[in-house]
C-alpha positions as CSV (number, residue, x, y, z in Angstrom):
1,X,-255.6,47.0,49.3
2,X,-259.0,49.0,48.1
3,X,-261.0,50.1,51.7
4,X,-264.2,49.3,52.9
5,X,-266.5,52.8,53.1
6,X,-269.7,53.0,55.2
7,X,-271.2,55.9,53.7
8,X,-274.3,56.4,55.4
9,X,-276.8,59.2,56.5
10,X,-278.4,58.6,60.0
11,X,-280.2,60.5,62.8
12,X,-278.6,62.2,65.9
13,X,-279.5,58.9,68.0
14,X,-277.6,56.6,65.1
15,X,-280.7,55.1,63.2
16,X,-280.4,55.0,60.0
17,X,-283.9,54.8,59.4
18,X,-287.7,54.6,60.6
19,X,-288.7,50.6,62.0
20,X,-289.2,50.0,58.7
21,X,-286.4,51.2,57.3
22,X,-288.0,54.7,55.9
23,X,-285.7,57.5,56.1
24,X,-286.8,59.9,53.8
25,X,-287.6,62.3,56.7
26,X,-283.8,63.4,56.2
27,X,-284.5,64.6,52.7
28,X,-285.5,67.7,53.9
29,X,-281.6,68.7,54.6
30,X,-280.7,68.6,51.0
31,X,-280.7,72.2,50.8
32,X,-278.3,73.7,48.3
33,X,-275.1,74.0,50.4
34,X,-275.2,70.5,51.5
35,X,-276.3,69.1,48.2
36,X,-273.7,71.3,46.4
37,X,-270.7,69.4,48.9
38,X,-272.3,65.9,48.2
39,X,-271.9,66.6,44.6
40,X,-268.3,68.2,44.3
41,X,-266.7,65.6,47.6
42,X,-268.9,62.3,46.9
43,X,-270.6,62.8,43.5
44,X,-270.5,59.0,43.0
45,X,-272.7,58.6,45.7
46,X,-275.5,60.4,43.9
47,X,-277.9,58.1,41.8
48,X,-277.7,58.0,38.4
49,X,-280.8,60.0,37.5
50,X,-279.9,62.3,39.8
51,X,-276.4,63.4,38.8
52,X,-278.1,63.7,35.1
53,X,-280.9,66.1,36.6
54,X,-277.7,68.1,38.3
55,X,-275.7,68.3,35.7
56,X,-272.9,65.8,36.4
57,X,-273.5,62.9,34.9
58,X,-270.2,62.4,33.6
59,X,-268.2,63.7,37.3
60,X,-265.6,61.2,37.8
61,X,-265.9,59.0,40.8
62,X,-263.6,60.4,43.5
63,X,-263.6,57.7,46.2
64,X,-265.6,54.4,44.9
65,X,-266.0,52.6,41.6
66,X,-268.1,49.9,43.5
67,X,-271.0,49.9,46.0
68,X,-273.3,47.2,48.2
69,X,-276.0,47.6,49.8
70,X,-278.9,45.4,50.9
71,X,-281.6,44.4,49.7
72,X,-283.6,46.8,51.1
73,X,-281.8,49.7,50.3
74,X,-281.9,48.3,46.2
75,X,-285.2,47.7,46.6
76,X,-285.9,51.6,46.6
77,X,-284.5,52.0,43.3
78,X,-286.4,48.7,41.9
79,X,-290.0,50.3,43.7
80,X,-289.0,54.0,41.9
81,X,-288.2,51.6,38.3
82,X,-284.7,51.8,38.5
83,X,-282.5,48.5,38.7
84,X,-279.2,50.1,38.1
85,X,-279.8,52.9,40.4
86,X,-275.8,53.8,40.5
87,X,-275.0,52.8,36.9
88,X,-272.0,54.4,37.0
89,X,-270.4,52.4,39.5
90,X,-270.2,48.3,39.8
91,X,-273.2,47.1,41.8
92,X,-273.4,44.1,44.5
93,X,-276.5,43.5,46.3
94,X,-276.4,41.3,49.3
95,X,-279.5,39.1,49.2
96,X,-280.7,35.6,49.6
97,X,-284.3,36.4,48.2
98,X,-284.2,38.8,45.1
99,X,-282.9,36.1,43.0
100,X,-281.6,36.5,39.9
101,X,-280.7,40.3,39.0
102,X,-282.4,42.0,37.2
103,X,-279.9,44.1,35.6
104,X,-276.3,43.1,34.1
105,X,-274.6,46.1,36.1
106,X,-275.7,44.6,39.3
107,X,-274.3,41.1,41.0
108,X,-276.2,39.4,43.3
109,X,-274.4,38.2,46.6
110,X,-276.4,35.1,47.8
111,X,-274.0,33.1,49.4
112,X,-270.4,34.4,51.6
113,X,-270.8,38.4,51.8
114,X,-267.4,38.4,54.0
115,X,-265.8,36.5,51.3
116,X,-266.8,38.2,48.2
117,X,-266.0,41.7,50.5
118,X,-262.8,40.0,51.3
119,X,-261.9,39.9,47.4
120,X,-263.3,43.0,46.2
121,X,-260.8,44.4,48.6
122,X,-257.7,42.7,47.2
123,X,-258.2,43.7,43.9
124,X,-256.3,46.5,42.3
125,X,-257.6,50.0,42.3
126,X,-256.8,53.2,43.9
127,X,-260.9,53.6,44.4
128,X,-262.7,51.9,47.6
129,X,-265.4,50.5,47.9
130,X,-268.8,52.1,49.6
131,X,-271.0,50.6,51.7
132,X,-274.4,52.1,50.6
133,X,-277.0,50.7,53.3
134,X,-278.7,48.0,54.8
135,X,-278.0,47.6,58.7
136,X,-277.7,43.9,58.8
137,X,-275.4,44.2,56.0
138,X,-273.4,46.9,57.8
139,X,-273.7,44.2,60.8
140,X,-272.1,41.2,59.0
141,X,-269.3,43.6,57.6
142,X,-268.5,45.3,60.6
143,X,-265.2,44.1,61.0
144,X,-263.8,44.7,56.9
145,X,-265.3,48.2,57.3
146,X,-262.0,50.4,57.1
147,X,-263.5,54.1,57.3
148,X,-266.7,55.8,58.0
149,X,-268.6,58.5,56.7
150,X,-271.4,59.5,59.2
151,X,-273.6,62.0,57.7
152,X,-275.9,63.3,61.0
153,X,-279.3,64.7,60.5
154,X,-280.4,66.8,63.1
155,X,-283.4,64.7,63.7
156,X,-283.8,62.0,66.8
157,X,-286.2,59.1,65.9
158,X,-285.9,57.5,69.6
159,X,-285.9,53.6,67.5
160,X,-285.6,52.3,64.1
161,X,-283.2,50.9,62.1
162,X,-279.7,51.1,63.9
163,X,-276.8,51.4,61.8
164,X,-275.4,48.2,62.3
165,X,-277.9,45.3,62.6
166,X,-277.5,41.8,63.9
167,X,-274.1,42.5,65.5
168,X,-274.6,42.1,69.6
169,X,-272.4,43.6,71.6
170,X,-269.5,44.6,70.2
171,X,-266.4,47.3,70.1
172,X,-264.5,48.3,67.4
173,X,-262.9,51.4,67.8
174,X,-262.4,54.4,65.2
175,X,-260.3,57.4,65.2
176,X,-261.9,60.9,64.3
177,X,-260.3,61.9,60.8
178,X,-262.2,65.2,59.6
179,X,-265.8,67.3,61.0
180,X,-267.7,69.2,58.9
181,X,-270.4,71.1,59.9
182,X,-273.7,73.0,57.3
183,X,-276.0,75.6,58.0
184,X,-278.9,73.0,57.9
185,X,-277.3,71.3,60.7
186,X,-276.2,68.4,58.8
187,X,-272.5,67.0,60.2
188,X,-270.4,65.1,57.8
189,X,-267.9,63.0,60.5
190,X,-264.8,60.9,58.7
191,X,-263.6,58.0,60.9
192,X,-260.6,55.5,60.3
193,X,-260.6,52.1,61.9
194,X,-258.3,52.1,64.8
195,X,-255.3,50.2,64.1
């Protein structure tokens, strides 16, 4: 069975975003060290464009060959003219309003998330599946989420966007897998779901 990966960059107090969902304050940690990791460990991760500006257009995908995210999130790449942002991987956006996509590489989920997560999981593949953004996303998948990757800016935004939305109060418990630590401050944190 393929695993669910929430892949997600958030502040030290766990937002993953500004209210409104901004978080392009953390751009300023993509220094040369930490950019160089992202691209060598997670290069599938990358967008499109910008794995073509870095020279690795063609890296193979090393953990995912699928990711969903929100419509928020997608809506970044739509506002910056992109509607395949990761067109080297299978895109699902989770929406009720965008309607009909707008690209043939990306599905539109409109109806049962859990279900459709449910079935991306069963299918054959030694690559997961990554969990790109959206917190009420993030929220209604909490419990098929198998591992995450926490990456922490060393910024505190005291409210915002949590990193898991519309979820009450809940536990679900995680064991620590890896820690690594970049000159920038950035912490990369790998969790496994608790069995």
């Amino acid at each position: 069975m393929r695993k669910l990966t929430y892949f997600v960059a958030c502040s030290l107090d766990g937002f993953i975003g500004d209210p409104d969902g901004d978080a392009s304050s953390m751009f300023t940690f993509l220094d040369e060290e930490y950019t160089g990791f992202l691209a060598s460990t997670y290069p599938e991760t990358l967008p499109t464009p910008a794995r073509e500006q870095m020279g690795i257009k063609d890296a193979e995908n090393l953990h995912f060959d699928t990711v969903i995210q929100g419509r928020g999130s997608y809506q970044l790449g739509l506002d910056a003219g992109l509607t395949s942002p990761y067109a080297h991987l299978r895109e699902l956006v989770a929406s009720r309003t965008l309607g009909a996509s707008p690209d043939p590489n990306v599905e539109v989920i409109d109806g049962d998330l859990v279900a459709r997560v449910r079935k991306l999981k069963a299918e054959d593949g030694k690559l997961g599946i990554w969990l790109c953004g959206g917190a009420q996303v993030a929220g209604a998948l909490l419990d098929e989420i198998d591992e995450l990757v926490i990456k922490s800016y060393p910024q505190v935004y005291g409210s915002g966007m949590p990193m898991f939305g519309g979820t009450g109060f809940s536990v679900a418990d995680f064991t620590l897998e890896s820690v690594r630590s970049f000159s920038n401050g950035v912490v990369v944190r790998v969790y496994a779901r608790k069995p």
